[in-house]
TIMI-2910 file (N, C-alpha, C, CB; in pm, 1 decimal, decimal comma, always signed):
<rs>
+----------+----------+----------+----------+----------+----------+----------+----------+----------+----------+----------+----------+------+
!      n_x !      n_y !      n_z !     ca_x !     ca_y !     ca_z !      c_x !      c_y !      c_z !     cb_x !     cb_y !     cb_z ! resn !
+----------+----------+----------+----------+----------+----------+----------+----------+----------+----------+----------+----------+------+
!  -2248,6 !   +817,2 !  +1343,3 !  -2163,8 !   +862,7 !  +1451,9 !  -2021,9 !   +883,3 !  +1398,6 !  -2165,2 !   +761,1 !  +1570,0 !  Unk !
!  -1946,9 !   +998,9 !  +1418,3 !  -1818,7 !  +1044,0 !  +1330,1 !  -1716,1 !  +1039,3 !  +1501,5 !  -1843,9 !  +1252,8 !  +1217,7 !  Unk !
!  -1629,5 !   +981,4 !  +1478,8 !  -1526,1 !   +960,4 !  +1515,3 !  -1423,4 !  +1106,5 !  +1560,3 !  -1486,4 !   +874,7 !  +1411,1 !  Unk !
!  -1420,3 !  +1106,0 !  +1732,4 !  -1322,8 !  +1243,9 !  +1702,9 !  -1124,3 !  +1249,7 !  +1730,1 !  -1397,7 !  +1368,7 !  +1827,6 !  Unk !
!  -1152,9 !  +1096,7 !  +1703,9 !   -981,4 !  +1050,7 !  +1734,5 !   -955,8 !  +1045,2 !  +1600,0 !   -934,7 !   +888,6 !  +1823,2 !  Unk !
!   -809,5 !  +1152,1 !  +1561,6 !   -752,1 !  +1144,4 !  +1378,8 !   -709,2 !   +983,9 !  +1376,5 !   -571,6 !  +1271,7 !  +1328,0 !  Unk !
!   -663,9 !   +963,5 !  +1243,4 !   -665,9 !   +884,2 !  +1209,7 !   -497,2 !   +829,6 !  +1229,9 !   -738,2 !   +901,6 !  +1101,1 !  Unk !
!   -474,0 !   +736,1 !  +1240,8 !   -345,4 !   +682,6 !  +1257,6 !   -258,4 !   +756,8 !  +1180,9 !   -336,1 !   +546,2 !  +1226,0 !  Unk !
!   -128,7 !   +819,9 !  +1208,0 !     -9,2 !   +853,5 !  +1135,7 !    -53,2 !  +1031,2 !  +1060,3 !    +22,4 !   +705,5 !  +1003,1 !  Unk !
!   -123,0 !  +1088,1 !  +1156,1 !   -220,3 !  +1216,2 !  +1111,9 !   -182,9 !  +1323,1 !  +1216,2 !   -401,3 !  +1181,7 !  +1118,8 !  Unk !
!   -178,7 !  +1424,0 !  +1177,9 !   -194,2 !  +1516,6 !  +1306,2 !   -224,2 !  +1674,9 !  +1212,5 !    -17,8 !  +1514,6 !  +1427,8 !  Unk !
!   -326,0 !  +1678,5 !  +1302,6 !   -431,1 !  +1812,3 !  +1214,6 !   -339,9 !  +1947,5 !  +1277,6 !   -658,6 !  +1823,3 !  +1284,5 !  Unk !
!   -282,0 !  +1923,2 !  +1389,7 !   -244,4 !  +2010,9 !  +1430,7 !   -106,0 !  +2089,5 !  +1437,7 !   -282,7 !  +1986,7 !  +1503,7 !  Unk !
!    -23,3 !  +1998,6 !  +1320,2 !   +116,9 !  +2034,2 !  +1329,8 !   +126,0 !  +2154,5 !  +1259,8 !   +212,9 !  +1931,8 !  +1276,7 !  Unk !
!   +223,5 !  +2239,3 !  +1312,2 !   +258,3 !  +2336,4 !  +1233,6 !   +391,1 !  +2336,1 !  +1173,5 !   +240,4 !  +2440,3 !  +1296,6 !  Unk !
!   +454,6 !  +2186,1 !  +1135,8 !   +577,9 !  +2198,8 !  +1083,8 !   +594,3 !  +2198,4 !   +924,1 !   +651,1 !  +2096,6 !  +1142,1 !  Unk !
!   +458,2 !  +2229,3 !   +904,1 !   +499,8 !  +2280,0 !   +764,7 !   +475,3 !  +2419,7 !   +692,1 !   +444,6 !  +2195,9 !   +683,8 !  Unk !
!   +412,9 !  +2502,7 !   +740,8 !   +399,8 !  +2621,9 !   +805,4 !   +542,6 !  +2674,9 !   +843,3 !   +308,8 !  +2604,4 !   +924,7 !  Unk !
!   +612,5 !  +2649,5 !   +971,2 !   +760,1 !  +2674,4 !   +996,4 !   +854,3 !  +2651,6 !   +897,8 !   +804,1 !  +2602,2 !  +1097,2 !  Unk !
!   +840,7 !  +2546,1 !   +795,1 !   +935,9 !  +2528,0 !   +759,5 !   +907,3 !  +2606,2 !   +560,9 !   +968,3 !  +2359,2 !   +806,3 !  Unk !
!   +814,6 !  +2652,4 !   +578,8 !   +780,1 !  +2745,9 !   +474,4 !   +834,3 !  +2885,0 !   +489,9 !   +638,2 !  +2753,7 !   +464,1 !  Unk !
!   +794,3 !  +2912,2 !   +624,3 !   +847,5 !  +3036,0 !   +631,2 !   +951,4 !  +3069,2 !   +679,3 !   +788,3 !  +3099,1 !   +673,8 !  Unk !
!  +1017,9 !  +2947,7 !   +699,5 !  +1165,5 !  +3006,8 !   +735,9 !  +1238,5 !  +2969,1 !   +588,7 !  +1252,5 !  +2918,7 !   +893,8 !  Unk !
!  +1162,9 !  +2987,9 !   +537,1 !  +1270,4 !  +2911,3 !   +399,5 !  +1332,8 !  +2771,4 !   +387,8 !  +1404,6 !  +2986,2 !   +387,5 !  Unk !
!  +1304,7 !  +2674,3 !   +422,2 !  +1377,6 !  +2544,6 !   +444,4 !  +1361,9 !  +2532,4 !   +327,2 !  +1337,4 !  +2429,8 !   +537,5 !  Unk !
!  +1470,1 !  +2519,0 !   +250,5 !  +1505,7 !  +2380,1 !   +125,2 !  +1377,1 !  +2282,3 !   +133,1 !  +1673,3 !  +2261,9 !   +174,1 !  Unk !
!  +1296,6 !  +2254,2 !    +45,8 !  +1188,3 !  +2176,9 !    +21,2 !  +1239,5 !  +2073,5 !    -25,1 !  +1093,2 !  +2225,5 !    -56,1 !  Unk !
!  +1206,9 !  +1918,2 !    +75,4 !  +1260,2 !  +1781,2 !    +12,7 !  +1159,7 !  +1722,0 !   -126,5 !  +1255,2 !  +1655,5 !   +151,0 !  Unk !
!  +1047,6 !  +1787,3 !   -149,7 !   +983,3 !  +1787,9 !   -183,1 !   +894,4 !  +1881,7 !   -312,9 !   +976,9 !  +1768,9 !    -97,0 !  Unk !
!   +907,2 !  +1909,3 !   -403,3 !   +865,0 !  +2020,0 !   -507,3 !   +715,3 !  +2018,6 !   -488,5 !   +910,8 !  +1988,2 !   -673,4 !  Unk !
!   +668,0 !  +2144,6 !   -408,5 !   +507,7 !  +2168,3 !   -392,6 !   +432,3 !  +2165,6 !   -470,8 !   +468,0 !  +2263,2 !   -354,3 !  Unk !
!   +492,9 !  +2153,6 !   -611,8 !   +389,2 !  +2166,8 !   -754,5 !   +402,0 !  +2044,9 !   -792,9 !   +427,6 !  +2274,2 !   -887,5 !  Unk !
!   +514,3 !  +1958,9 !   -818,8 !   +543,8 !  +1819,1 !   -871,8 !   +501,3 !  +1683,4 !   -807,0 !   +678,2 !  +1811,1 !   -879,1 !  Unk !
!   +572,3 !  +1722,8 !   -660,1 !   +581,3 !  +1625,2 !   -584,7 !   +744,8 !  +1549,0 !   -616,8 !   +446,1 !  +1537,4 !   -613,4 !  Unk !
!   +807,4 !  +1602,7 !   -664,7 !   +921,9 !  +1533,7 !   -720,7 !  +1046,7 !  +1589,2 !   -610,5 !   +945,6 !  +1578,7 !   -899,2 !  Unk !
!  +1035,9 !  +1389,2 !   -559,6 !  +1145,9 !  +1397,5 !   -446,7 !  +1300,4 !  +1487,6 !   -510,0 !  +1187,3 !  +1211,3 !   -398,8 !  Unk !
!  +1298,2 !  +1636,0 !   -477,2 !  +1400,9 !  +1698,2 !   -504,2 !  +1565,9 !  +1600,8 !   -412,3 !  +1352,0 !  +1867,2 !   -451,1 !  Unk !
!  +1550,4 !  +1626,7 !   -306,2 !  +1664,8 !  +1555,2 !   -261,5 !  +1713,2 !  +1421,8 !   -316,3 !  +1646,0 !  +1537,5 !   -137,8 !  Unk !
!  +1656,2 !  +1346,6 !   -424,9 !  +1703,2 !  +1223,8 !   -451,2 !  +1755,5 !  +1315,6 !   -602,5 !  +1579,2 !  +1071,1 !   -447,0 !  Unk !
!  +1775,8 !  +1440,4 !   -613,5 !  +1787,3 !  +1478,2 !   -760,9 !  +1649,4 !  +1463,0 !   -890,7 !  +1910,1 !  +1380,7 !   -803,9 !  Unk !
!  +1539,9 !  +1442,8 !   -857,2 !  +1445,3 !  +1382,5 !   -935,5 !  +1382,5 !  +1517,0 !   -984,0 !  +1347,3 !  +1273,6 !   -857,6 !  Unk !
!  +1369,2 !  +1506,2 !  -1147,5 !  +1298,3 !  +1685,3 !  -1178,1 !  +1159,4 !  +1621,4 !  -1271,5 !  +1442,0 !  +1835,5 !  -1316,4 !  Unk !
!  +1057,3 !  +1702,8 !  -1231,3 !   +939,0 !  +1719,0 !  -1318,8 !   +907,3 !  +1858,5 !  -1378,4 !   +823,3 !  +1677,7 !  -1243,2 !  Unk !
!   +860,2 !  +1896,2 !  -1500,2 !   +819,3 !  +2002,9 !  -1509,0 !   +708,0 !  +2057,4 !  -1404,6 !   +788,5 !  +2003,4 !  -1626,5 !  Unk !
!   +716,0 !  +2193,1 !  -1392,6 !   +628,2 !  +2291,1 !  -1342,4 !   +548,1 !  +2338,0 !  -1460,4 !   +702,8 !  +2405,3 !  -1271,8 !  Unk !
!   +392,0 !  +2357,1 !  -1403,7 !   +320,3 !  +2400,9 !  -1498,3 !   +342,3 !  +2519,2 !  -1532,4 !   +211,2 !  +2388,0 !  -1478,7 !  Unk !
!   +254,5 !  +2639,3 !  -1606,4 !   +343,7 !  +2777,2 !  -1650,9 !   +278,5 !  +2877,0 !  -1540,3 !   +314,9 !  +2842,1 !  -1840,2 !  Unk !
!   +208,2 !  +2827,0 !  -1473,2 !    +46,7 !  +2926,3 !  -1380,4 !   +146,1 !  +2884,5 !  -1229,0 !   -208,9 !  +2809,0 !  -1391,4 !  Unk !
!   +197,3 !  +2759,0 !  -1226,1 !   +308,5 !  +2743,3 !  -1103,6 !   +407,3 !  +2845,5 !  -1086,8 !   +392,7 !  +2619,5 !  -1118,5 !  Unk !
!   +488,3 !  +2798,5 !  -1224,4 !   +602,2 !  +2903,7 !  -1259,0 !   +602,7 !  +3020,9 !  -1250,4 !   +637,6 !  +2905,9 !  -1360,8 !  Unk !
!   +472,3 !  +3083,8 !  -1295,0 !   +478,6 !  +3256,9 !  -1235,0 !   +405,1 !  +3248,0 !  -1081,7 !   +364,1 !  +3391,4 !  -1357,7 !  Unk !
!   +375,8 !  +3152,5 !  -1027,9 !   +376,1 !  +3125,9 !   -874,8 !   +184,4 !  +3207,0 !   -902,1 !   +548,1 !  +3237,9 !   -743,5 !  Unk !
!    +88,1 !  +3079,6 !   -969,0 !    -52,8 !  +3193,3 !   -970,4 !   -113,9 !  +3059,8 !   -928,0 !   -126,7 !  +3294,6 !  -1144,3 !  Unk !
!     +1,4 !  +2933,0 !   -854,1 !    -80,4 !  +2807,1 !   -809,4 !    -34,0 !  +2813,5 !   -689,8 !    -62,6 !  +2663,1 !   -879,7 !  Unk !
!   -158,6 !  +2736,2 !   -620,4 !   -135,2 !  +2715,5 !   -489,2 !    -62,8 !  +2562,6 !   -510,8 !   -280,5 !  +2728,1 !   -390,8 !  Unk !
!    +41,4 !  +2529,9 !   -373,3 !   +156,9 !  +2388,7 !   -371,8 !    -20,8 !  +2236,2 !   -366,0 !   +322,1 !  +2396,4 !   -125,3 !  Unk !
!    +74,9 !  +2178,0 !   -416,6 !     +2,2 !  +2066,3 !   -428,7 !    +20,5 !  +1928,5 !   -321,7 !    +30,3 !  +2033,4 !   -563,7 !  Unk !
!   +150,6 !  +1955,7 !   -307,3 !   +224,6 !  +1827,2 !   -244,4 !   +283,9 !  +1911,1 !   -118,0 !   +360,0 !  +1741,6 !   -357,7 !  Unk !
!   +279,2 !  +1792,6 !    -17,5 !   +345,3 !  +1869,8 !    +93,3 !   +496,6 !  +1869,3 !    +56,0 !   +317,6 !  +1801,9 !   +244,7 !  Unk !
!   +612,4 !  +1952,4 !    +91,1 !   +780,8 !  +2015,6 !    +87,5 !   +791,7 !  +1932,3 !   +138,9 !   +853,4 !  +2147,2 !   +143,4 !  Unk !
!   +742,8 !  +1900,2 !   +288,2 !   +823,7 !  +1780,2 !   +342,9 !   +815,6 !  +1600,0 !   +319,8 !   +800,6 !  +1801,2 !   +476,9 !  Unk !
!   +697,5 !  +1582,7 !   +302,3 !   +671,4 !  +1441,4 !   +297,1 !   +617,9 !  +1372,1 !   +148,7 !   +565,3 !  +1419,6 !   +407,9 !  Unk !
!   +619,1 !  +1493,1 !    +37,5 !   +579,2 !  +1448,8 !    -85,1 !   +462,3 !  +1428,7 !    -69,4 !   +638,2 !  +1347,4 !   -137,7 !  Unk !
!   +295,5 !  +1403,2 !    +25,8 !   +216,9 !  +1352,2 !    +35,7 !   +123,6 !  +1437,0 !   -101,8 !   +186,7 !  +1345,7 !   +182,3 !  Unk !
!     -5,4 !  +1400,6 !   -171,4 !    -80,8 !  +1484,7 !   -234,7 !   -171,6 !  +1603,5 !    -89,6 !   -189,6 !  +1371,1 !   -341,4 !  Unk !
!   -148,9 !  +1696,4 !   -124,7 !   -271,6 !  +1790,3 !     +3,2 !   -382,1 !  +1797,5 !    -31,8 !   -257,0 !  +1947,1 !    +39,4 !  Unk !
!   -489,7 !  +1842,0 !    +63,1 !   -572,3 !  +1849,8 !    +21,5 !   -559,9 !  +2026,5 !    +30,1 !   -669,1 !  +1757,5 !    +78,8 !  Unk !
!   -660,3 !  +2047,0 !   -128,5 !   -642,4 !  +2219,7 !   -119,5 !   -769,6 !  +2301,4 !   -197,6 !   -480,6 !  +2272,1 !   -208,5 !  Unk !
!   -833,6 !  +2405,6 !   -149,8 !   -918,9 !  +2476,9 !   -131,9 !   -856,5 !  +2593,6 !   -233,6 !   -946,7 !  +2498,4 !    +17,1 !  Unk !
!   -899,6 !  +2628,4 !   -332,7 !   -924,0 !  +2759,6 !   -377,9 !  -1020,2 !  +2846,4 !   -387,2 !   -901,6 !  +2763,2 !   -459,9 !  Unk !
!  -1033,3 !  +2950,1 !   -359,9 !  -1107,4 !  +3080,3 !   -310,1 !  -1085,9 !  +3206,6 !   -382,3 !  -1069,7 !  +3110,8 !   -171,8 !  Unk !
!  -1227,6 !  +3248,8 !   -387,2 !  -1182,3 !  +3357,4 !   -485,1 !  -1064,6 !  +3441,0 !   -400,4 !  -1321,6 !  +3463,3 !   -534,1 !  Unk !
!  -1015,9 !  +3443,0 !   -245,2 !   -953,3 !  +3545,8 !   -227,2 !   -798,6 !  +3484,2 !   -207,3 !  -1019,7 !  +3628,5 !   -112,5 !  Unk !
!   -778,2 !  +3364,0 !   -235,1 !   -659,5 !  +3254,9 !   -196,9 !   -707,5 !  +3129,7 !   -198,8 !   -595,1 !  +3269,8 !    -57,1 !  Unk !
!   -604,5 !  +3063,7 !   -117,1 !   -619,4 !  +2892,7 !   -105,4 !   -559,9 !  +2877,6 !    +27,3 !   -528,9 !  +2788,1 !   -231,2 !  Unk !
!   -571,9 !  +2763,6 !    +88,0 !   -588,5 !  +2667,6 !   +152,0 !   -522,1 !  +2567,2 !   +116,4 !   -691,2 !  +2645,9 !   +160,7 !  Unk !
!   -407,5 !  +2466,8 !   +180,1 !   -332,3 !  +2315,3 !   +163,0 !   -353,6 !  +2258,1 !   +257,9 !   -188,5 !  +2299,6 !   +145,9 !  Unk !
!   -348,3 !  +2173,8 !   +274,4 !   -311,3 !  +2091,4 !   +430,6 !   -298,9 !  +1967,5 !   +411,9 !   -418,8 !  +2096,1 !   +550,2 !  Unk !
!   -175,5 !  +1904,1 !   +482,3 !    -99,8 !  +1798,3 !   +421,3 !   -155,8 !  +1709,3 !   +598,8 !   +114,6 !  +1844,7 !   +364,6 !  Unk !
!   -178,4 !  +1598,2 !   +607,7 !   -258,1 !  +1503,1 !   +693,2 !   -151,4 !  +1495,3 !   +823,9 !   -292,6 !  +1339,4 !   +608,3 !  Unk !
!    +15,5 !  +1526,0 !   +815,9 !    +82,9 !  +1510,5 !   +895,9 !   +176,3 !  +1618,4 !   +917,9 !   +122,9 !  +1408,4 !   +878,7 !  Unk !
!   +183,4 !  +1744,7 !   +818,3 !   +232,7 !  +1805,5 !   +893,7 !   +191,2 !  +1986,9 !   +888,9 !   +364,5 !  +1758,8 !   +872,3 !  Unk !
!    +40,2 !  +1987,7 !   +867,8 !    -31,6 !  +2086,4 !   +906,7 !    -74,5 !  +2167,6 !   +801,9 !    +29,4 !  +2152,2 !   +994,8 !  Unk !
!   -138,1 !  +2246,7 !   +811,1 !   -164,3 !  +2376,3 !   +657,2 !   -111,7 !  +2483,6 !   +641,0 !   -291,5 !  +2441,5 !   +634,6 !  Unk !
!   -129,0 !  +2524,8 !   +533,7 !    -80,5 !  +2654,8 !   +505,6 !   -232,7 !  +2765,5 !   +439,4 !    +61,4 !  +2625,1 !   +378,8 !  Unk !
!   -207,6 !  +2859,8 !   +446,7 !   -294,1 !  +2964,8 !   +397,5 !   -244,8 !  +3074,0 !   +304,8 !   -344,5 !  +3026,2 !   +505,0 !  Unk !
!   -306,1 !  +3096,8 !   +248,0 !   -230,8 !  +3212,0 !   +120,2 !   -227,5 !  +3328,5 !   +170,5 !   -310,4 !  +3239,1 !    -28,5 !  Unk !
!   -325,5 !  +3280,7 !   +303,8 !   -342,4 !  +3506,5 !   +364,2 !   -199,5 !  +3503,9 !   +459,6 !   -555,8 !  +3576,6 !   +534,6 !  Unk !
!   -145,2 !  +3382,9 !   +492,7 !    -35,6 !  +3356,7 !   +590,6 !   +102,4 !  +3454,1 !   +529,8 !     -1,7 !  +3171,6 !   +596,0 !  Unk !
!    +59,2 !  +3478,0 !   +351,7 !   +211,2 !  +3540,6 !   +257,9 !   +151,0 !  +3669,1 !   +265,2 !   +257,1 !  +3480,2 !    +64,9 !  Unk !
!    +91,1 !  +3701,1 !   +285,6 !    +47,7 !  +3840,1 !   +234,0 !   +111,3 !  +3975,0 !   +297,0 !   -103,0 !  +3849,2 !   +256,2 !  Unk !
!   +110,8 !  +4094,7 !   +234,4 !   +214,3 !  +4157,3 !   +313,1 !    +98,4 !  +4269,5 !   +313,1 !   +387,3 !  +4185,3 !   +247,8 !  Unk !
!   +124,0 !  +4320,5 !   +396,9 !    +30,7 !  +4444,8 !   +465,5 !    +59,8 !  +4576,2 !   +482,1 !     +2,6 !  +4423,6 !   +588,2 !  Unk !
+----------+----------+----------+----------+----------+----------+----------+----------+----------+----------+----------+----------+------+
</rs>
């Protein structure tokens, strides 16, 4: 029997990280590193990041690891508290 209440401190349904992607917000967070930018903290970026051919790893806002889906046609993130993102979400038409 699977449970349909999320789990404490979770919400499947936020879209504040989504908003705050596409409005450009300053990321507290480096999507490839995880390296709390606002405390000044730097990690390298891999070179497949750097020409931007990776999907983010870490949520911008909360540093959390995401969970993420690659596809032959894109990817998929989604961070446990503050919602997902989609690669078809950048695409320009």
């Amino acid at each position: 029997m699977t449970s349909t209440v999320p789990r404490r401190g979770t919400n499947p349904d936020s879209k504040e990280l989504l908003r705050a992607t596409l409005l450009g917000d300053p990321p507290e967070y480096d999507p490839f590193t995880g390296a709390h930018l606002a405390a000044g903290e730097e990690r390298p970026r891999s070179h497949s990041a750097r020409a931007g051919l990776e999907a983010p790893r870490y949520c911008r806002l909360c540093g959390r690891r995401m969970v993420v889906q690659v596809r032959p046609d894109g990817w998929s993130a989604r961070c446990s508290r503050h919602g997902e993102l989609d690669s078809s979400m950048f695409e320009r038409r």
